[in-house]
C-alpha positions as CSV (number, residue, x, y, z in Angstrom):
1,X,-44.7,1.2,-69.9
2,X,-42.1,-0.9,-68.2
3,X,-38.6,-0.4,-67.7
4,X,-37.9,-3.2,-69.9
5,X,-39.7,-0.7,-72.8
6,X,-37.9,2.3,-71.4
7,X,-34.0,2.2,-70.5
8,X,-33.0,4.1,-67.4
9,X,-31.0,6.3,-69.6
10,X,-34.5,7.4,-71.2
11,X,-36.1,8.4,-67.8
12,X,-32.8,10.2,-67.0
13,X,-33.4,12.0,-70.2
14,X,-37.2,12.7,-69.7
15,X,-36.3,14.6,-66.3
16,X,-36.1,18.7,-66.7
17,X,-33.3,20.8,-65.9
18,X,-33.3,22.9,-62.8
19,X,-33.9,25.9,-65.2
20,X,-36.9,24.7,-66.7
21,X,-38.2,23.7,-63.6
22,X,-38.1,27.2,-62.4
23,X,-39.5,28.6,-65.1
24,X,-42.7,26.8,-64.9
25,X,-45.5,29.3,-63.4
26,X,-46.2,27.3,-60.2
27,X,-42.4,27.3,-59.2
28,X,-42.2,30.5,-60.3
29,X,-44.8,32.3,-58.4
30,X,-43.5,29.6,-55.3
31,X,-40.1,31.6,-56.3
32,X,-41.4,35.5,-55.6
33,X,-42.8,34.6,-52.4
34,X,-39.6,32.5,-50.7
35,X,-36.9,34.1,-52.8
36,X,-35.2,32.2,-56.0
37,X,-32.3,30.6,-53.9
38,X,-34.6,28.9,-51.6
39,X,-36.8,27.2,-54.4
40,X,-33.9,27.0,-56.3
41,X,-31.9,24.6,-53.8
42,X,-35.6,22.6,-53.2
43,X,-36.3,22.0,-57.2
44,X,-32.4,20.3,-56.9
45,X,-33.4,17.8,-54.3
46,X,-36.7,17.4,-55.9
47,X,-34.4,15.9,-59.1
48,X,-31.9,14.2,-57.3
49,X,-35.0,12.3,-55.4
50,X,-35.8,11.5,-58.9
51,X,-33.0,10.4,-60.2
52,X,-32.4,8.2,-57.1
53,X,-35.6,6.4,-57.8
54,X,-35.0,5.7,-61.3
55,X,-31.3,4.3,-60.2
56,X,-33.3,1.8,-57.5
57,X,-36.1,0.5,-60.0
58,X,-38.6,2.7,-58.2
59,X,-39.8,4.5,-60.9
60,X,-41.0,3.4,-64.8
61,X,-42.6,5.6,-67.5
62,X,-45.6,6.4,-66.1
63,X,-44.6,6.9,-63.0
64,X,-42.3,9.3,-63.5
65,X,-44.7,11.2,-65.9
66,X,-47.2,11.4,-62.4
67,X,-44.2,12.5,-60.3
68,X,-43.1,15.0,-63.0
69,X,-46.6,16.3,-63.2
70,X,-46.9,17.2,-59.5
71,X,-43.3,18.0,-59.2
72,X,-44.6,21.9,-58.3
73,X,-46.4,20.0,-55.6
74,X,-43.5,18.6,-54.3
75,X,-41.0,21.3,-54.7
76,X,-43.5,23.4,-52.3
77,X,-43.3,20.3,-49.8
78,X,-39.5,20.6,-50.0
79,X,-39.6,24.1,-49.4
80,X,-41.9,24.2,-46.5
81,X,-39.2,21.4,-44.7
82,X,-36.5,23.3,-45.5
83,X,-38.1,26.5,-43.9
84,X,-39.6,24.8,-40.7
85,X,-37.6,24.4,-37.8
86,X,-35.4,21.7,-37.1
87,X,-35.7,21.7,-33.6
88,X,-39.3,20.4,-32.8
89,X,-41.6,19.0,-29.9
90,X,-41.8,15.1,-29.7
91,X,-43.7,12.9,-27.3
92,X,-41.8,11.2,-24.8
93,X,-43.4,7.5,-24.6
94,X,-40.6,5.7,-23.8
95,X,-40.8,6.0,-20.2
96,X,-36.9,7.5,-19.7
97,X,-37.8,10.7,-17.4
98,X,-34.2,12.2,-18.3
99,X,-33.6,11.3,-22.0
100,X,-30.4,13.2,-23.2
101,X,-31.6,12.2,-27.0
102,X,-35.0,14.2,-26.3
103,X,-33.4,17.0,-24.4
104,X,-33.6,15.8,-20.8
105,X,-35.8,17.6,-17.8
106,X,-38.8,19.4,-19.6
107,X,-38.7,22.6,-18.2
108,X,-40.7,24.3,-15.6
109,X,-43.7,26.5,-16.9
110,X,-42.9,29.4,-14.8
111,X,-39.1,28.9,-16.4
112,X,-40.7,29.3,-20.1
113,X,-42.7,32.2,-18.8
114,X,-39.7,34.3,-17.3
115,X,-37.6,33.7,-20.6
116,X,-39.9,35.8,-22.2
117,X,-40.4,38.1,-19.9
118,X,-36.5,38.9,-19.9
119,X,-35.0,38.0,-23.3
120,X,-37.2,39.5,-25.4
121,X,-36.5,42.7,-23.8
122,X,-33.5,44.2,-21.8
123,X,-32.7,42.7,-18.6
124,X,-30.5,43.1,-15.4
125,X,-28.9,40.6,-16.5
126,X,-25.1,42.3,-14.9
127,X,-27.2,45.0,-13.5
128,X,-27.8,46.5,-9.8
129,X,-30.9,48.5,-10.2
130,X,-30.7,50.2,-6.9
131,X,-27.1,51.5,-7.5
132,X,-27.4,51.9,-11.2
133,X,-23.7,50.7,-11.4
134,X,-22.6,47.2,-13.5
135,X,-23.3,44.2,-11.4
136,X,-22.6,40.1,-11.2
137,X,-25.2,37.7,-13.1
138,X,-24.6,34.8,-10.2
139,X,-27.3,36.9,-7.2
140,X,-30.0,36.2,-9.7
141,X,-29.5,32.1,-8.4
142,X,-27.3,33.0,-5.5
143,X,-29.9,34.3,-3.3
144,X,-32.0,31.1,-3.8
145,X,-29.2,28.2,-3.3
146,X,-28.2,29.8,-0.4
147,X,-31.7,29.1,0.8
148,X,-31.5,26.0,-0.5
149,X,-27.8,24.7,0.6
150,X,-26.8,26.8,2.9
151,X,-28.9,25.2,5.9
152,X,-26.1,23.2,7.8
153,X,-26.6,20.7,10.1
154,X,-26.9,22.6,13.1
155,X,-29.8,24.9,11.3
156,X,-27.7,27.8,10.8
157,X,-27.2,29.5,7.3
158,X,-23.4,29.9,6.9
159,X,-22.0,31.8,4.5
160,X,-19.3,30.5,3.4
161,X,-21.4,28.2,1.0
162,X,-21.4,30.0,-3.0
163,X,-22.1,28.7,-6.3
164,X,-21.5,29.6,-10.0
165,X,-23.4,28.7,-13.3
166,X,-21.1,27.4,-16.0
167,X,-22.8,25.3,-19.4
168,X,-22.7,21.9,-18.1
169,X,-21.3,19.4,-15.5
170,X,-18.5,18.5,-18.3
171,X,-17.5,22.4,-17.6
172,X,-17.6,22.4,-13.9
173,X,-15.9,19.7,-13.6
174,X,-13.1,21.0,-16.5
175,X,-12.9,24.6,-14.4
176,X,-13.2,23.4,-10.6
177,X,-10.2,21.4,-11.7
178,X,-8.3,23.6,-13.8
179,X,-8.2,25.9,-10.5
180,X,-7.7,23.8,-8.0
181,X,-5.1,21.5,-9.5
182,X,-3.3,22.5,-12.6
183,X,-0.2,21.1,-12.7
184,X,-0.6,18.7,-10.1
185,X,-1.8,15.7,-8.8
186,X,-5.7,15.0,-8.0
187,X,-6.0,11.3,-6.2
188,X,-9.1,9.4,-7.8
189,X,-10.5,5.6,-7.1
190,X,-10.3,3.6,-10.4
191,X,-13.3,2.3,-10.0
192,X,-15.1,6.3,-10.3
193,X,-13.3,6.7,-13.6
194,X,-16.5,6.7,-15.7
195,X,-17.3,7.5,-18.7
196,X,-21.0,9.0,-19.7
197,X,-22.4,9.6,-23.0
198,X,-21.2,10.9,-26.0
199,X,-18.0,9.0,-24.8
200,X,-17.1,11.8,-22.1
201,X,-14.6,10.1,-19.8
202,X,-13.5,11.5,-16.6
203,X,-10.1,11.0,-17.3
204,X,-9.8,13.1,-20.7
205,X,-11.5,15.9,-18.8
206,X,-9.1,15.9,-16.1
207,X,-6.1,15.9,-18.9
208,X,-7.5,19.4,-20.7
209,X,-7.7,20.9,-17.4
210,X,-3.8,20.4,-16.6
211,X,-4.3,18.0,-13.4
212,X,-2.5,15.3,-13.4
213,X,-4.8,11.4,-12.7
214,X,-3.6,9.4,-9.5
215,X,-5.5,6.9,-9.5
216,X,-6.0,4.8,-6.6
217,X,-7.5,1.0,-5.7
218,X,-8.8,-1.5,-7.6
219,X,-12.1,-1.6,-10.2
220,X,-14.3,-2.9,-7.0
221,X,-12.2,-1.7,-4.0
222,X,-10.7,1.5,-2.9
223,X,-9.9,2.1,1.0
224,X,-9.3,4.8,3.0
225,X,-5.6,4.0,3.0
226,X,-5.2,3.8,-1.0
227,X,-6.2,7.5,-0.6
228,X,-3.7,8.4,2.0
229,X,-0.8,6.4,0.8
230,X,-1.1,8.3,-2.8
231,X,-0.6,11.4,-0.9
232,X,2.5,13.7,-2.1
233,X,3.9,17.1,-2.0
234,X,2.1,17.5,-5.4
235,X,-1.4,16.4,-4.3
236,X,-3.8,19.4,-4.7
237,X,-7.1,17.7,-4.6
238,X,-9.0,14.5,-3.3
239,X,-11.8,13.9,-6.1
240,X,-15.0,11.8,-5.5
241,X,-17.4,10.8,-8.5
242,X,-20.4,9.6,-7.8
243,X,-21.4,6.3,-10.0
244,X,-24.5,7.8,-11.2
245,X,-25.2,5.7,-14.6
246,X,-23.6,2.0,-13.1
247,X,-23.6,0.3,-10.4
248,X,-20.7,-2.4,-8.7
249,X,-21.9,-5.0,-6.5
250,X,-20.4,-8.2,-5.2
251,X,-17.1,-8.3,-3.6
252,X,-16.6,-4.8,-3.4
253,X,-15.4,-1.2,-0.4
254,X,-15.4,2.4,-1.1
255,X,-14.1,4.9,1.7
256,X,-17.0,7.0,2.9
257,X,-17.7,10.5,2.7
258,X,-16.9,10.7,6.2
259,X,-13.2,9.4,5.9
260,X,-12.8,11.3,2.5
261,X,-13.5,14.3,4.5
262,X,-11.7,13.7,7.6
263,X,-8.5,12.8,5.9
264,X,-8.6,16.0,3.5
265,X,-8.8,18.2,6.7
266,X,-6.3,16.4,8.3
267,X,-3.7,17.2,5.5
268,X,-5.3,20.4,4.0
269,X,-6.1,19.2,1.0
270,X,-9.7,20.3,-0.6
271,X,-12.1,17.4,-1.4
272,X,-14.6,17.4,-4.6
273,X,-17.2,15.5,-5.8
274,X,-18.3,15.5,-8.6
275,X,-22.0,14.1,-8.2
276,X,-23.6,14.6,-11.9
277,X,-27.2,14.5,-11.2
278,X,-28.1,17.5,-9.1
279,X,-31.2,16.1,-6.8
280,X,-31.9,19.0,-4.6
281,X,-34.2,17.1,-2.7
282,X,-34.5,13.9,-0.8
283,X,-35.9,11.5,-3.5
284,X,-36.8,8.7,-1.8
285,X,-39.6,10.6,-1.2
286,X,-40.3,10.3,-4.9
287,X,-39.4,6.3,-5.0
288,X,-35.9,6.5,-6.0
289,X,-33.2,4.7,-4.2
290,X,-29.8,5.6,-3.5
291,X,-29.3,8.9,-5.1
292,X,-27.7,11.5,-2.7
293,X,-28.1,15.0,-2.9
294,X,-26.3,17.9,-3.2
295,X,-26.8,18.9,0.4
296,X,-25.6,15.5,1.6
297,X,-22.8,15.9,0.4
298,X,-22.2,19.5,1.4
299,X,-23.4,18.5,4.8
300,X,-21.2,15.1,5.0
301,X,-17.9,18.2,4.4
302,X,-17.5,18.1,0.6
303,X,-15.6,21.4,-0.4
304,X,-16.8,21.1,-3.5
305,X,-19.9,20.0,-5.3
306,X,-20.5,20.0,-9.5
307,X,-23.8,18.9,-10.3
308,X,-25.8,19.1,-13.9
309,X,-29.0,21.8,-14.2
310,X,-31.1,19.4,-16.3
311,X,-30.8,16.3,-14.8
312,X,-32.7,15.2,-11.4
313,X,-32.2,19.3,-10.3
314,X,-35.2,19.7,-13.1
315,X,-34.1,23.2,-15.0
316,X,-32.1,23.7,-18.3
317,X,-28.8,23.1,-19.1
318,X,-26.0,24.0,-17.0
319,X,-23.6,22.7,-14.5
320,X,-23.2,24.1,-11.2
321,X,-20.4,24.4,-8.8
322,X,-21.4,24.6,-5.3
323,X,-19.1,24.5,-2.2
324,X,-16.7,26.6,-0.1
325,X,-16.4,30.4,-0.8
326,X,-13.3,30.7,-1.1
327,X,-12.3,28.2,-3.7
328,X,-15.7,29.0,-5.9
329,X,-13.6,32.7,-6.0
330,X,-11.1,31.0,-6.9
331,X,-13.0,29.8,-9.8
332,X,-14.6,32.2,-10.6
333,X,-11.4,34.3,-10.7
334,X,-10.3,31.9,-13.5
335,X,-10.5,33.0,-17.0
336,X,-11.5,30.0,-18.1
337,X,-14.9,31.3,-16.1
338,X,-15.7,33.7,-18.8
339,X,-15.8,30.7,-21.8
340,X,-17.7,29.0,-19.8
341,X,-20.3,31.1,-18.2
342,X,-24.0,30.9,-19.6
343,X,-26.3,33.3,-21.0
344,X,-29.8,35.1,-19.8
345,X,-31.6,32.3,-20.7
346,X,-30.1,29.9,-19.0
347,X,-30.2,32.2,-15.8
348,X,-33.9,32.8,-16.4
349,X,-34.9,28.9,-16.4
350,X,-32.3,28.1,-14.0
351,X,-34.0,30.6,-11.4
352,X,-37.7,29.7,-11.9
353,X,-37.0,26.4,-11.3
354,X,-35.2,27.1,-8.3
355,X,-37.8,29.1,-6.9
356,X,-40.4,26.4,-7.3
357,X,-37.6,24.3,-5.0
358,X,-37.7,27.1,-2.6
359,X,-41.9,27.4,-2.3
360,X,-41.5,23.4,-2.0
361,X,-44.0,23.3,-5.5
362,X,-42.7,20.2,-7.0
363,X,-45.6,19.1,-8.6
364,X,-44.7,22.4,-10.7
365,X,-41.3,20.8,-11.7
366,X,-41.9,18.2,-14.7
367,X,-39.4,15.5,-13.7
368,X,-40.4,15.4,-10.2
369,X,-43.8,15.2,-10.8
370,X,-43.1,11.9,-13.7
371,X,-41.2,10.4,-10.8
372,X,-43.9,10.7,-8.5
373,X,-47.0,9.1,-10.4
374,X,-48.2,6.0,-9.8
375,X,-48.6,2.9,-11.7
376,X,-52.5,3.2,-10.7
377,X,-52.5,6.7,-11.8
378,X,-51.0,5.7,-15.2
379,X,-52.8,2.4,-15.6
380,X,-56.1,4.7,-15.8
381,X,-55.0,7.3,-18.0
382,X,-53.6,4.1,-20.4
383,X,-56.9,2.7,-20.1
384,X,-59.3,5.8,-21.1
385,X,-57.0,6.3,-24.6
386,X,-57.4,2.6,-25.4
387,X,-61.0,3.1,-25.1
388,X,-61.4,7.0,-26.6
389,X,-59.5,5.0,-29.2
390,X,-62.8,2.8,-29.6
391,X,-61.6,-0.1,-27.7
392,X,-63.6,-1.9,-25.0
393,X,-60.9,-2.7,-22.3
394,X,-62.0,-5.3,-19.2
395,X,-59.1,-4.6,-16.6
396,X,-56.6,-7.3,-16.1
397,X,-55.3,-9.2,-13.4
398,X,-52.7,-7.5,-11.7
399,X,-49.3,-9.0,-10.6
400,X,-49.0,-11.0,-13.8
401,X,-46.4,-11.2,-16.4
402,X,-46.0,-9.2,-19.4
403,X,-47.5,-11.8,-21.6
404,X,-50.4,-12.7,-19.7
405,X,-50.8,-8.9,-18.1
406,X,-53.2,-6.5,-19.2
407,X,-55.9,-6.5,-21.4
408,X,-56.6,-6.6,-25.3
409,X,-58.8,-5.2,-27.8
410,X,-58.6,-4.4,-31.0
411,X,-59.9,-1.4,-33.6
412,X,-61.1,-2.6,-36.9
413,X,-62.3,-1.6,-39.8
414,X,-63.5,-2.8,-43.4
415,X,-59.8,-3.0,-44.6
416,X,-57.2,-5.6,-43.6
417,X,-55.3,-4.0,-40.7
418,X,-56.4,-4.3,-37.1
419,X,-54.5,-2.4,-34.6
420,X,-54.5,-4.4,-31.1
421,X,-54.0,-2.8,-28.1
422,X,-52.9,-4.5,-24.2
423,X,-52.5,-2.5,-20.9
424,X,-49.8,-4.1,-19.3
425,X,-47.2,-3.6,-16.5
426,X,-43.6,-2.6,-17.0
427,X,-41.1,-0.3,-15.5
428,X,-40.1,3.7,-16.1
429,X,-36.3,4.3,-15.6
430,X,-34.7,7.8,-15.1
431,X,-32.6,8.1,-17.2
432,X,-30.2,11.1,-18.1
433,X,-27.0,9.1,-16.3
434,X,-29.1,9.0,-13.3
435,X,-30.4,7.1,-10.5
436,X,-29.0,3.5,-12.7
437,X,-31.2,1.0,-10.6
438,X,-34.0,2.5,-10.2
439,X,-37.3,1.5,-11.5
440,X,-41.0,2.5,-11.1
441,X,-43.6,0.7,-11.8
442,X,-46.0,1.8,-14.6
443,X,-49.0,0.5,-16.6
444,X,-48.1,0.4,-20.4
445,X,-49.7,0.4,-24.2
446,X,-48.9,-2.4,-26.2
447,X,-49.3,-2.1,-29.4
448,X,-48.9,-4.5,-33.0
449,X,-50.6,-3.6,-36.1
450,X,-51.5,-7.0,-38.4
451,X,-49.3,-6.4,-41.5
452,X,-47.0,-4.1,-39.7
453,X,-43.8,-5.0,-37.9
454,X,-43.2,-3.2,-34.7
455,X,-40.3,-1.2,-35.7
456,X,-42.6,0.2,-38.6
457,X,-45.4,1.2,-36.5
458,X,-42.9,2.7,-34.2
459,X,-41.5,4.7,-36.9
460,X,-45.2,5.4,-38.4
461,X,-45.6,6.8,-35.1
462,X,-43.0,8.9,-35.3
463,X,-43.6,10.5,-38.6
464,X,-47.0,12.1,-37.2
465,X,-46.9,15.7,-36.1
466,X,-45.9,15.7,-33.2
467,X,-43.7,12.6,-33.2
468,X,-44.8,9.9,-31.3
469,X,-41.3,8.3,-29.5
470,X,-42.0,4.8,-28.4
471,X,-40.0,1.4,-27.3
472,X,-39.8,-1.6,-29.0
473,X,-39.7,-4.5,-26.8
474,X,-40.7,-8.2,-28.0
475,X,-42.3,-7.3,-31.1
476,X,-44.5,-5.1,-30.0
477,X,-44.6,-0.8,-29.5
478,X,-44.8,-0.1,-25.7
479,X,-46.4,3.8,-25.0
480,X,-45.6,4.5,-21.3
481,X,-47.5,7.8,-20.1
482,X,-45.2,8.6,-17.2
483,X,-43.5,10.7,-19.8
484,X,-46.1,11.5,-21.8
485,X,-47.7,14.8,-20.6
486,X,-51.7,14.7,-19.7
487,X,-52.6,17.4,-22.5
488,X,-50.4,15.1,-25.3
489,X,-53.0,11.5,-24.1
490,X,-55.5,13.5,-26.9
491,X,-52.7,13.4,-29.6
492,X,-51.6,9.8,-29.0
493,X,-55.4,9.2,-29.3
494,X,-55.0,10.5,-32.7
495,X,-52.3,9.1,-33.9
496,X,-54.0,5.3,-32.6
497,X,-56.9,6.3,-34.6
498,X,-55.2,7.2,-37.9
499,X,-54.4,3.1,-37.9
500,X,-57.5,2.2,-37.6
501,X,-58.4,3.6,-40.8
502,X,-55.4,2.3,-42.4
């Protein structure tokens, strides 16, 4: 029957109260085994999906006599969302090594393994075994970074370099300059004001931390002298932020680290940088460009170094402050420390993947080891799903555009949709605020589905378990593998498959 037969006020009257709904046996019984206020709270959006369907025209008599037949059905479904986790694993196809949407730098396996060794039982966490007396939770990363940055130029270890763990670069940045300049001035260039996602701006940090902004130059060029002109009796700090998600080009000057460094000595004022990413490691080994480390700039005579745990540095979330001994104390000192300091966790991950650093095994460390495939490594990989998909690929021509690049087949079946499937060449980005100009080349899938748009196969692809994440570039789905781990290639297969039987 029609809704022209059956007003909506009708099908509003045909659906069952919450009440009767639980007192049918199937939602009963569903009720004894996940508790009345969990089924309970699933029958009410169960009825409020119904009623939202019979408000848009989706429903008519029949219809909702199906729907209310299997609504037991259906209330379980809701129940079983409502008790899975939120939090779940998704594929990475989009090529972004570092995407902050999909939690950034996949974590080491070594750094999974040693949070469940430690937090699912006690821990030294602030413990000195040998003593048996209470201890600090820093020499658990201490003893690795000082391996790590404390190598100066003339191959000696100093020690006057120390570092401390707070939740995130945002933090680091907040405490280093709540401590070393509250209440007064800290000279910045106006073209390093940035501001990074999630609208973080460097100048609201450096407000809640009690410094006071001097900015200095021009949007494209800031000299030596801007910095030393700006200088006052209420200067506490010279401030460098590295430009790590834009870039300036054209008519443009920035002092160097060299004159930064040579003016703060020469008026005994501390210089910071704040450098965001965290490389560790030279990465134009890896093909990136431009990115410095952190023991550049502790080497060039930065006093102090914040850097993010989950960016290029590869490990969890967490922002580190590296740099002279004294003035990390200092920090440290600050009870502003304590609200900021993280957890067991974090200290776990954080020193596994610092380890792997210190046995040089970067291939263990997920980020490094995206950044250093090749597009020939990936262009084989793209090529053996397209054909475990049941696709006969004939390799392309390299060096050609998108459009022409690649090669094309197709999966059919007796029904009207045909999934079509090109290998072509594109480009993998960082990511994560990161490394903004570099590119690597990669091989990827292209993907259209006859009677599908691209933005609904991309988010047919996403609704599989796991979810398939994927760009949309030019009307079609683009799958790049460089972020795709090797063991996931079988479940993309899968998921390709599914639309051939569509």
């Amino acid at each position: 029957m029609s809704l022209s037969k059956v007003s909506k006020p009708g099908l509003y009257r045909e659906l069952p109260s919450v009440d009767e709904v639980m007192h049918t046996s199937a939602v009963a019984t569903l009720a004894s085994s996940h508790g009345a206020t969990t089924v309970t709270d699933a029958a009410r959006v169960v009825l409020a999906r119904l009623r939202e369907e019979i408000a848009s025209g989706l429903l008519d008599e029949n219809a909702l006599k199906l729907a209310l037949a299997g609504i037991g059905s259906a209330i379980e479904e809701q129940v079983r969302r409502a008790m899975s986790y939120s939090l779940r694993q998704v594929i990475n196809a989009r090529g972004v090594i570092l995407h902050t949407n999909l939690g950034r730098a996949p974590l080491v396996e070594a750094a999974i393994e040693h949070i469940r060794e430690t937090a699912g039982a006690y821990s030294n966490l602030e413990f000195e075994i040998a003593s048996g007396e209470r201890g600090k939770r820093d020499v658990h990363v201490q003893r690795l970074l000082e391996r790590l940055l404390g190598v100066g130029s003339t191959g000696e270890e100093p020690a006057s370099t120390r570092t401390i763990v707070v939740n995130n670069n945002a933090a680091a940045v907040l405490l280093a300059l709540n401590t070393l300049a509250d209440g007064g001035e800290v000279v910045v260039s106006r073209g390093e004001l940035v501001e990074i996602g999630g609208s973080f701006r460097v100048p609201d940090v450096m407000a809640k931390s009690g410094a006071v902004l001097r900015e200095v130059g021009t949007t494209n060029r800031t000299r030596i002298g801007d910095y030393e002109n700006a200088i006052n009796e209420k200067t506490r700090l010279l401030l460098r932020v590295h430009r790590s998600n834009f870039e300036i080009t054209g008519f443009t000057e920035q002092a160097s680290m060299a004159e930064l460094r040579d003016l703060a000595a020469k008026r005994g004022i501390p210089l910071m940088e704040d450098l965001g990413s965290g490389a560790l490691v030279d990465l134009r080994n890896f093909g990136v460009e431009g990115e410095p480390s952190v023991i550049d700039s502790l080497r060039g005579g930065v006093d102090v170094v914040t850097y993010s745990g989950d960016k290029l540095l590869g490990g969890p979330q967490a922002g580190l402050i590296s740099g002279r001994a004294d003035l990390v104390a200092r920090m440290r000192a600050n009870s502003l420390f304590r609200a900021l300091r993280v957890d067991k966790l974090t200290y776990a991950a954080l020193e596994a993947t610092l380890l792997a650093y210190v046995t040089r095994d970067y291939d263990a460390i997920p980020t490094l080891k995206m950044m250093r495939l090749t597009k020939e490594e990936i262009g084989r990989r793209a090529g053996a799903i397209a054909e475990r998909v049941g696709i006969e690929i004939s390799h392309s021509t390299p060096q050609r555009t998108r459009r022409e690049a690649g090669t094309t087949a197709a999966v059919e079946n007796d029904s009207s949709a045909k999934l079509q499937i090109e290998v072509i060449d594109g480009d993998s980005v960082i990511g994560g605020g990161a490394a903004p100009s570099a590119v690597l080349p990669t091989r990827l899938l292209a993907l259209t589905c006859e009677g599908l748009g691209a933005d609904e196969l991309a988010a047919r692809l996403r609704a599989g378990d796991p979810p398939i994440v994927a760009r949309v570039e030019e009307g079609c789905v683009l799958l790049d593998l460089r972020t795709v781990f090797a063991e996931q290639d079988e479940m993309i297969v899968a998921s390709l498959r599914l639309f051939g039987d569509k």
